[in-house]
Every structure is written in structure tokens, then in C-alpha cells.
VEXROMI-497966 format. One record per residue: x, y, z of N, C-alpha, C, O in turn. Coordinates in steps of 0.2 Angstrom, whole numbers, plus 5000, padded with zeros to 4 digits. Atoms other than C-alpha are relative to their C-alpha. Layout:
BEGIN
XYZXYZXYZXYZ
...
REM end
This chain:
BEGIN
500550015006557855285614499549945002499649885001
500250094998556355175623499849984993499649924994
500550055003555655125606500549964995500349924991
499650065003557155045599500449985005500749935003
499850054993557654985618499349944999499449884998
500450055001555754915615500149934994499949884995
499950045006556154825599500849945002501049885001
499450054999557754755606499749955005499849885005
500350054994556854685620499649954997499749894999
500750055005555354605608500649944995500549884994
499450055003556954535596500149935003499949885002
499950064993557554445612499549955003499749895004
500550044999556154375617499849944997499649885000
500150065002555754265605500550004992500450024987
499349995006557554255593499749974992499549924992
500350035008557054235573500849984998501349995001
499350015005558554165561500150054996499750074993
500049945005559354325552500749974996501249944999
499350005004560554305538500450064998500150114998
499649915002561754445534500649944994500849884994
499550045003562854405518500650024997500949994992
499649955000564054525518500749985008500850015013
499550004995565454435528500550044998500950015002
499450005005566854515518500150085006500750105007
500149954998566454675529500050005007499649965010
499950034992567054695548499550045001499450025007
500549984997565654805552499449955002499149955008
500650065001564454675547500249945007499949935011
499850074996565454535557500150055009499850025013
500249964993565454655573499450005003499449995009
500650005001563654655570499749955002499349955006
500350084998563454475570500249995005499849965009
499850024993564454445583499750035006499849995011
500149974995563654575596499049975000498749955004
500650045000561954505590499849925004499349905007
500150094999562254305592500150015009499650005013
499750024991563154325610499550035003499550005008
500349964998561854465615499249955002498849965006
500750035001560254335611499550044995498950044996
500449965003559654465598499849954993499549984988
500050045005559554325585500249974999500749975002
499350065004560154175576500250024995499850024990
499749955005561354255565500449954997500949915000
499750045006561854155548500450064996500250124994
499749975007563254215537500149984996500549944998
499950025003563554175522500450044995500250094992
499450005003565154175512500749955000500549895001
499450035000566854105512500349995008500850025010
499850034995567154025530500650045003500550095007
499450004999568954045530500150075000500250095006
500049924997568954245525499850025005500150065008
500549984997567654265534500450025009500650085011
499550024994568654185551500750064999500850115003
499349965002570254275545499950065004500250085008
500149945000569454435546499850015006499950065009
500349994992568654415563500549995003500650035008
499450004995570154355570500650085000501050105004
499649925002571054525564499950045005500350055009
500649974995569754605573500049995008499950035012
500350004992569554525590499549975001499249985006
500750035000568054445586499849925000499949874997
500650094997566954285594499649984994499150024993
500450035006566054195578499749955004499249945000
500050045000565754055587499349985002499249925004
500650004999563954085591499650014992499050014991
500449985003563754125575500049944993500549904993
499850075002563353985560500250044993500050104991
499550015005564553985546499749984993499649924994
500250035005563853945526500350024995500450084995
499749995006564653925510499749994996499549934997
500550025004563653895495500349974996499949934993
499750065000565153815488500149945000500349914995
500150064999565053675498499449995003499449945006
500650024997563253675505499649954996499749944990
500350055004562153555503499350004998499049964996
500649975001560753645500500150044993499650064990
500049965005561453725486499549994994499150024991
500550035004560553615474499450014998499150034993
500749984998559053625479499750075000499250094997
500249925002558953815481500150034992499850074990
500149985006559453815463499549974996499250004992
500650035004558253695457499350055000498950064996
500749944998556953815466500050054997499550084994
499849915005557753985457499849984994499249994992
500649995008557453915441499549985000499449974994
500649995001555853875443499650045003499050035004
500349934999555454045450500350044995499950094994
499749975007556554115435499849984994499850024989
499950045006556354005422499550034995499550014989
500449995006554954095413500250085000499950134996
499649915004556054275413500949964995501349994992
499750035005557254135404500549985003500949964999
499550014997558454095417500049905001499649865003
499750085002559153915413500349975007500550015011
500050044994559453775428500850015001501150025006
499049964998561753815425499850055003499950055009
500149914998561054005427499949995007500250025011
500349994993560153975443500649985005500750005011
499450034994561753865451500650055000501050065004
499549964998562753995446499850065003500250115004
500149914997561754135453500149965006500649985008
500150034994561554035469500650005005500650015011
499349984997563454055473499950085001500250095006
500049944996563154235476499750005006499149985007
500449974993562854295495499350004999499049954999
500549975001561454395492499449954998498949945001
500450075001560554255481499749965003499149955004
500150044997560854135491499550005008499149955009
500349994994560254215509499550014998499149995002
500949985004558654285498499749925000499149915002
500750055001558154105494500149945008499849895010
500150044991558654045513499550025003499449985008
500349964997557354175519499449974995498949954997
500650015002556154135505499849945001499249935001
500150065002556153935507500149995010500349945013
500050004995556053965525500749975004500649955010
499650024996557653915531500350055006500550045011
499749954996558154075539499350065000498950054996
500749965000556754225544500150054997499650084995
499949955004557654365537500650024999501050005002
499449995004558854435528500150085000499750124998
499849925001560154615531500550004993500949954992
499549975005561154675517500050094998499650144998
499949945006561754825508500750065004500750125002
499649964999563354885519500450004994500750054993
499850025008564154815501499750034995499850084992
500450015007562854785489499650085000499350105005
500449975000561954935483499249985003499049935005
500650024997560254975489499549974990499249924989
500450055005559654925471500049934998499549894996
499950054999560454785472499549935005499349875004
500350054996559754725487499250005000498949965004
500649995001557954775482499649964995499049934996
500050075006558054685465500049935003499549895001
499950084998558454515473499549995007499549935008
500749994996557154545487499349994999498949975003
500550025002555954555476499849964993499249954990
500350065005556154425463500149945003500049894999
499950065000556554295475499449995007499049955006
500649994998555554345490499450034999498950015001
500949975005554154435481499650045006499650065011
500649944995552854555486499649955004499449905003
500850044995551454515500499450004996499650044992
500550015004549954485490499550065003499250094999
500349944997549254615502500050084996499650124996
499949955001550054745494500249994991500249934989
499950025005550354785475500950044997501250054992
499249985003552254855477500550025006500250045011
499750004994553754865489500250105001500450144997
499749944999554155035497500549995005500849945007
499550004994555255095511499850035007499350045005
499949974995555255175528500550015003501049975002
499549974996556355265541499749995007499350025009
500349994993556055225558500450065003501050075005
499649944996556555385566499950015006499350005008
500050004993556955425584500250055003500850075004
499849924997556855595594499849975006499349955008
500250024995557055545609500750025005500949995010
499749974995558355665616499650055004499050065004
500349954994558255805630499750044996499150044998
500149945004558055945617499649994996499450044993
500549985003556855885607499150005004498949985009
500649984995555055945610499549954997499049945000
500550045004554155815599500449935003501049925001
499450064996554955645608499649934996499049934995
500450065002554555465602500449974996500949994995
500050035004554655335589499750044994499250084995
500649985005553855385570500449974995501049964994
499750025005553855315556499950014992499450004988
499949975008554355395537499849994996500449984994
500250045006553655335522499850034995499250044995
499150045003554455335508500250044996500150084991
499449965002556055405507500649994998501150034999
499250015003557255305497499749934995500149894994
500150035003556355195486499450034993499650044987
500849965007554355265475500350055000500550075005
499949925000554855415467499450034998499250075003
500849945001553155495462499349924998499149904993
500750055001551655355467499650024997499550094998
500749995000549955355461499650015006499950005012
500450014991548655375475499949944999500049935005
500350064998548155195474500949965002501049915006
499350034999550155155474500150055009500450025014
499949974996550255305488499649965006499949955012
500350034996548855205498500249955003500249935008
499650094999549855035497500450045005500350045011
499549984994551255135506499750045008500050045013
500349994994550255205518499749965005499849975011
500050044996549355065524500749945002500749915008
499350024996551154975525500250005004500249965009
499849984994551755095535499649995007499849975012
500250014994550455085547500249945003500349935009
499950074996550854895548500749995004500849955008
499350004999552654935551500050045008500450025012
500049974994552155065565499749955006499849945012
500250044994551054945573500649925003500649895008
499650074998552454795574500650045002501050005006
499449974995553854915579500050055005500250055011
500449944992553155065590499949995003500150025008
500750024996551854945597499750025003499450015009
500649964997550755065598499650004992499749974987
500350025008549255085586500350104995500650154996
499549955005549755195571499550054997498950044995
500249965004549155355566500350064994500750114993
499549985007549555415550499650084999499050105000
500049925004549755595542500249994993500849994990
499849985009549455605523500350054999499950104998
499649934999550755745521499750054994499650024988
500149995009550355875507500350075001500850085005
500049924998550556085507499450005001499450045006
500350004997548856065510499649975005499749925008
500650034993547556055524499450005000499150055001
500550025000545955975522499750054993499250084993
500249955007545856075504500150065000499850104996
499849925001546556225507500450024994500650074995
499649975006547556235491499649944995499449894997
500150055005546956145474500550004995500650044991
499450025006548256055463499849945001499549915006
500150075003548255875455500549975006500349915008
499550054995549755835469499650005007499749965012
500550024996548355865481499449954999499349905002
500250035002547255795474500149924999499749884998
499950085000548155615474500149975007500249925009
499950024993548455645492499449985002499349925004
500850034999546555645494499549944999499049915002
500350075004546255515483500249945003500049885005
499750064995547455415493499749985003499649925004
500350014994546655445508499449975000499449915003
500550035002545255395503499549944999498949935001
499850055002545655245497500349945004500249885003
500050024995546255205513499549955004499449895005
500750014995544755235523499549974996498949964999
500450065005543855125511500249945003499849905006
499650054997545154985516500049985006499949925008
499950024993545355005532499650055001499850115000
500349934996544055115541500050005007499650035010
500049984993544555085558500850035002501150035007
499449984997546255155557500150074998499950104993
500149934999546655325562500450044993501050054992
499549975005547155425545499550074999498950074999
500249925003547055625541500350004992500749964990
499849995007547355685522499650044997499050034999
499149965002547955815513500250025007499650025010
499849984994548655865530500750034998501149994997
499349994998550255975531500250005005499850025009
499650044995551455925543500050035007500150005013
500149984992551256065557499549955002499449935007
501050014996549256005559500249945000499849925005
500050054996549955835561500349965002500549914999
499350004997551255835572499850055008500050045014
500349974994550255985584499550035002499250085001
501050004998548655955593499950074999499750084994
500349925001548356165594500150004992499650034990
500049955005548756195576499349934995498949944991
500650065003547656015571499350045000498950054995
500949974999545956095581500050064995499550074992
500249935006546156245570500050004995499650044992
500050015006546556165554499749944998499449954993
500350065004545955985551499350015003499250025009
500650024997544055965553499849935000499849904995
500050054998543555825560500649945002500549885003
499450065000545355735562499949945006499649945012
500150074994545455575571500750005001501049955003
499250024998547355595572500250085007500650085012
500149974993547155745582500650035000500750045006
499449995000548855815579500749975002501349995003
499750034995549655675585500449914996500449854999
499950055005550255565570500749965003501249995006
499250044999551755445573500249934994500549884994
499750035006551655395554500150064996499750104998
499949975004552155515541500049984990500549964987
500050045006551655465523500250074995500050134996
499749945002552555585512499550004992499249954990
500550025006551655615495500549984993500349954988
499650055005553355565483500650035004500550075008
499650005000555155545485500450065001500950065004
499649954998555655705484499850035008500250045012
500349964992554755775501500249935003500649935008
499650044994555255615509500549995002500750005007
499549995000556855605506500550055004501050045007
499749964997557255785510499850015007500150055010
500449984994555955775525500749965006501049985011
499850034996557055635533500550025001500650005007
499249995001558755705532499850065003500150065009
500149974997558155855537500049995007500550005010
500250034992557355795556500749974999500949965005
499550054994559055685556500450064999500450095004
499449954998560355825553500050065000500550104998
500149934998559555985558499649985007499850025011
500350014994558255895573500249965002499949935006
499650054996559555785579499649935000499949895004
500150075001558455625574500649965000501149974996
499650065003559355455575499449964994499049924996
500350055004558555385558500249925000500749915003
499850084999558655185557499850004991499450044988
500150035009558555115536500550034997501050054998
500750005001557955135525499849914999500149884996
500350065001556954975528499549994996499350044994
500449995006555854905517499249945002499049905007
500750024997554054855518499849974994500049994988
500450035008552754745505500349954999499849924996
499650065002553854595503499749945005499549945011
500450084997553054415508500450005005500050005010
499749994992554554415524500450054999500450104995
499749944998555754515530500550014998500949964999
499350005002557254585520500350065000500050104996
499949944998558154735525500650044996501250024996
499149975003559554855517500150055004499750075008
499449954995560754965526500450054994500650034989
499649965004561755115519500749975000500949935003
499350025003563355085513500450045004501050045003
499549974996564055205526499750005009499650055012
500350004996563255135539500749965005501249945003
499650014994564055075557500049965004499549965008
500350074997564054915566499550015005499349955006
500549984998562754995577499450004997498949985000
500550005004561655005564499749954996499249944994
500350065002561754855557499949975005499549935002
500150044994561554775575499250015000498849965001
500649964998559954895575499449974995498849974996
500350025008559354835556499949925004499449915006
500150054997559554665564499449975005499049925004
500550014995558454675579499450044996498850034998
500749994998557154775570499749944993499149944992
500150075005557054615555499849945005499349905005
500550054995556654515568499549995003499249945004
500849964999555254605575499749994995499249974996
500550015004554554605559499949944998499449924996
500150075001554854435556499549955005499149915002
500450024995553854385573499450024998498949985000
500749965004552454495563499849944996499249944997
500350015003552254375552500350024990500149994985
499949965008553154495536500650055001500950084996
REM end
């Protein structure tokens, strides 16, 4: 896989601080521990010391590279709560309430990441992905760039068998269920920011539809185009097709035949889906019909980097969720 070998490598190079707050979970502590000793990170956990150790020692597992927090006895606890309610305090959240939210993991690692103490934060082998998305975005908040957080899939075809090989990246397949075009735009240019800091290549997007450059008319077309549009207004030097369906852009022959004038040329390595249902089903399909390794779904739009993981995911994956948060944290978001 070079383009998640490339991201390991870019990790390593310059190591961010990642909190994971999910020690309670030996996948997660596999995770951190192949991270810390590996150099893919400086990997904070945060919970309960003592379980924490218990459970690594069960295991077989090295902690000692990794740093240990308790929000019981930290000394920071204070202060992260003096800051939550006055980031809550006007949805009604009283200065008890903030210290008692701040004993949660999750809480806590969100406002280590928001107040700069750590650069990003993995969750959700535990916590729902709602969970982790809600406290993501009331603690680190959206980018001002963008007006709402979505998701992507970094997906990875890069066996023998398949004939399309590469990185690409999915968008959005586990968060917007039915965007506006100007909310469709937001995730569109997201995505491209997400392909250019993990691909590291420049990003060419496919507005996905049933149609092709207006060969069908329906209002669900009609918001792909509006999207697009809205793009190329924004950004007019980055490469985007729309309405486009997915053979014309994915294969240079059926592109020259179908898109006129494309600048993506059949040759997209972003995929913007037009709502959750076609992203959803699009991803799952490429993973467990085209033998894709999916990575997420990770999430985009957020002031820095905060990531969820499925709940039946694999200390590989969380290793993997690891290294690509720190790449985006090197981004800058």
C-alpha cells in the first residue's frame, strides 16, 4: 500500500502528540504501544493509570514510551474546566458541570487537543461514532473555512488484481445524509484538502451523479451542478468535473467520450458522492466486492484533527487512524 507506507513515513518524520482516550480497550493499547516505540507519534492516554497498566500487563504489552493521564488527579483538570464553561456556558453549562464533564476521556482529550496541549485526538473503538463527533465539534469546533464537519474514507486498491491502483479519497460516507450544494461544496473542497495532505498528490475531484455533464435532468442533478460550480468559483485552479458518473471519472477512454471539456481527464482520486446513501453504499461496495482496504471514516472541517474509528475495528487500524491524524495535524487541521 505506497500511499499509506507514504503517510507512515510523513508521520514519522516529524511525530505530532496524539491522544487516544480509550484505554479500557486492548486494541487501542496495542495501538499505542506499536505507535510510541515505532516513532509514529507521541501517544497520550487518558484514563485510569492503574487499569490501564493492568491491562497492558495481561497483554504483553510496553507502555513505557507512552505518557499516562488521569483527569482525577491532573493538574490541568481545572483549568480545562474553567475553559469548557466558558465555551458552554452560554448553551447553560455551569462551572460543577464543566469539571464534571472533564472527568470523561473523550472530554478531556478533546480539550487537550483544542488548548493545544496534544495535536490530535483517536476515538470511537468504544464511544459511538456520534459520540465522538458531538464532542469534536463542540469542543474543537469547525474550521472557519468550512461551514460543517463531514467524513471521508481513505481507500486503498493497491493489490495485484486490481486494475484501478492507488490511494483515493471518498466523500461523505458516514456523516451529511442529504447536503445542499453549498453544504455539498464544503465537502468537496475539504476533501480535496484531505487528498492533497495525505495522497500528496494534487487532488482531482469527481462530482459523482447518474449524470454526465447533463445528460439526465432531475433536481439531484441539478445540486451536483450547483455544487460544482460553487467550487469553481472558490477555487478555480483546482481540478474538478461535475455532474460526472463514476465510470467518466475513474476512465480516461469513457471521460473523452463523455465529459466535455474535463480537466480531470478520467483520472479523479477524490470522489464526492452526492448524499449518504450513494457514499455509503459506494464505499462498502469497492471494500467488500473490489477488495479495497478502507481506512475511517475520518473526519474533515474541524479547527484540528479528531478522528473516529469503528467499533469493530483492529489494532491495525487504529495504528493506521493514528499515523493518518498526524499527518493532518502537520497540515495544520
Amino acid at each position: 500500500m505506497k500511499a499509506l507506507h507514504r503517510i507512515i513515513e510523513q508521520a514519522r518524520a516529524v511525530p505530532k502528540n496524539i491522544v487516544l482516550c480509550e484505554g479500557g480497550d486492548v486494541r487501542v493499547l496495542q495501538a499505542a504501544a506499536r505507535a510510541a516505540a515505532e516513532g509514529l507519534a507521541h501517544i497520550t492516554l487518558v484514563g485510569k493509570p492503574a487499569a490501564i497498566l493492568a491491562l497492558a500487563h495481561e497483554h504483553g504489552l510496553d507502555l513505557d514510551a507512552v505518557r499516562l493521564v488521569d483527569p482525577a488527579t491532573s493538574e490541568e483538570s481545572e483549568h480545562y474546566a474553567q475553559q469548557l464553561f466558558v465555551l458552554r456556558q452560554a448553551k447553560g453549562m455551569t462551572v460543577e458541570q464543566a469539571r464534571i464533564a472533564v472527568q470523561d476521556p473523550l472530554c478531556y482529550a478533546n480539550l487537550m487537543v483544542r488548548l493545544g496541549d496534544a495535536d490530535g485526538c483517536v476515538a470511537g473503538a468504544v464511544h459511538t461514532t456520534a459520540d465522538v463527533v458531538r464532542s469534536a465539534i463542540q469542543i474543537i469546533g469547525v474550521d472557519p473555512a468550512f461551514k460543517l464537519v463531514s467524513s471521508f474514507f481513505l481507500m486503498m486498491l493497491c493489490e495485484p488484481f486490481h486494475s484501478l491502483k492507488g490511494g483515493f479519497i471518498f466523500s461523505d460516507c458516514a456523516l451529511v445524509v442529504d447536503p445542499k450544494a453549498e453544504e455539498l461544496a464544503d465537502i468537496a473542497m475539504a476533501a480535496a484538502d484531505s487528498a492533497q495532505a495525505l495522497l500528496m498528490e494534487e487532488p482531482r475531484v469527481a462530482m459523482l451523479s447518474f449524470s454526465t455533464s447533463g445528460s439526465a435532468h432531475h433536481a439531484a442533478v441539478d445540486k451536483v451542478h450547483a455544487a460544482t460550480d460553487r467550487v469553481k468559483a472558490q477555487r478555480p485552479l483546482l481540478a474538478i468535473d461535475g455532474d460526472v458518473q463514476l465510470d467518466a471519472a475513474i476512465v480516461a477512454e469513457i471521460s473523452q467520450r463523455k465529459v466535455k471539456d474535463s480537466v480531470v481527464n478520467g483520472r479523479a482520486n477524490v470522489l464526492v458522492f452526492p448524499n449518504l446513501d450513494a457514499g455509503n453504499i459506494g464505499y462498502k461496495l469497492a471494500e467488500r466486492m473490489g477488495g479495497a482496504v478502507a481506512i475511517g471514516p475520518l473526519l474533515q472541517g474541524l479547527n484540528k484533527p479528531a478522528n473516529d474509528l469503528s467499533r469493530g475495528c483492529s489494532a491495525i487500524d487504529v495504528y493506521n487512524v493514528i499515523a493518518v491524524t498526524a499527518v493532518q495535524a502537520q497540515g495544520g487541521r
